[in-house]
N, C-alpha and C positions, 0 to 999 in steps of 0.2 A: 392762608386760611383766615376766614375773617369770624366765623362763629363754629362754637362747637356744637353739637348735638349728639347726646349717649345714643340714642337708636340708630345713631347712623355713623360707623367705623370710617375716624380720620383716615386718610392715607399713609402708611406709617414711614413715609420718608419726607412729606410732609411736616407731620406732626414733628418727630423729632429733628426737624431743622428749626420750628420755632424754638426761642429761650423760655428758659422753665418758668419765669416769672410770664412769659404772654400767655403760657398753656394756663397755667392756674388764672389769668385773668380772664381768659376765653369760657373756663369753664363755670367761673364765676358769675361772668354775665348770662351765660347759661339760665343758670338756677334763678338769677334776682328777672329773666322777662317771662320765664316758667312760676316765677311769683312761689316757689319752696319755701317754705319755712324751716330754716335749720338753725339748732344751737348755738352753732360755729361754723359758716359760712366758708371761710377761709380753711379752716382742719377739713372740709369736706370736699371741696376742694383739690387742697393735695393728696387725698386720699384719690382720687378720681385720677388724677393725672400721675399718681404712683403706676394706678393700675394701666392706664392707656399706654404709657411706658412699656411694662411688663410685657402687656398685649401687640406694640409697636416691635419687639425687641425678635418675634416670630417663633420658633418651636425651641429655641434655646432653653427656654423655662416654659411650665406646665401651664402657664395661665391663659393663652389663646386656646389652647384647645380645654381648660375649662369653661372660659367663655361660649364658644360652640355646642358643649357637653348644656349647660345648664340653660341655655337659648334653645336647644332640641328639645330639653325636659318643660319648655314650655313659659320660661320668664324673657321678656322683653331684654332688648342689651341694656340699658339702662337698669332693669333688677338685676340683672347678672353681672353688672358694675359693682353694685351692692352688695350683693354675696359675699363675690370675692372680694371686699372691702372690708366683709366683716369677718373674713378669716383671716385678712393683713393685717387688722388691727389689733384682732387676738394673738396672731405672730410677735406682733410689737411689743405687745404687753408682755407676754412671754421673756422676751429677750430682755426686756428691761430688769425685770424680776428673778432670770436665772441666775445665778452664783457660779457653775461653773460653765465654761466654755464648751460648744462642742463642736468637732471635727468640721462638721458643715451644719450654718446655723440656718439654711434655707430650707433643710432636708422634711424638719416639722412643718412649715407654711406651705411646703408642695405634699407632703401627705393628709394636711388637710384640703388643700382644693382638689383631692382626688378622691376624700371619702364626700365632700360637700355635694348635697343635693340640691334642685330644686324644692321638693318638697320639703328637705328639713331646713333650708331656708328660710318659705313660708311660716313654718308652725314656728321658727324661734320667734314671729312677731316683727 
């Protein structure tokens, strides 16, 4: 694989045969010839190649077929990268901040990418 592009789904044996450091450099060059402007280049990054992971990993976890769900409602895979990026990171957050453990700490980030819309995507901004 020599570049990545969000609108267009790596091959997911592919993808995860690259090392985690060329995925996040792939996707970085991404962003810097799309000329992005982001705060933290590198944190956007691995938030991106979290989720192509996820997505690469196939129906084991909810997040391809969120991806599909939020692509039907009408946002490009690239916004739909984003979405579900911005319910991983409210996951993270979460997790950092909780005090007690629970049973399964994934159980929250998969019931939000199942109430996530496209539309309440858009309107958070």
């Amino acid at each position: 694989m020599r570049r990545y592009d969000p609108l267009a789904a790596p091959a997911p044996e592919e993808w995860l045969s690259l090392d985690e450091g060329e995925r996040i450099r792939l996707v970085d060059e991404y962003h810097r010839r799309a000329r992005v402007r982001l705060p933290n280049r590198k944190a956007h990054a691995i938030f991106h190649v979290v989720i192509e992971n996820q997505i690469a990993a196939g129906d084991e976890i909810p997040v391809r077929g969120t991806l599909a769900r939020l692509m039907d409602e009408g946002l490009d895979r690239h916004e739909a990268i984003h979405a579900i990026g911005t319910a991983l990171s409210e996951h993270i957050w979460n997790l950092w901040h909780r005090t007690e453990p629970k049973a399964d700490p994934n159980a929250p980030y998969f019931a939000a990418l199942d109430r996530l819309t496209a539309e309440e995507w858009r309107r958070s901004g």
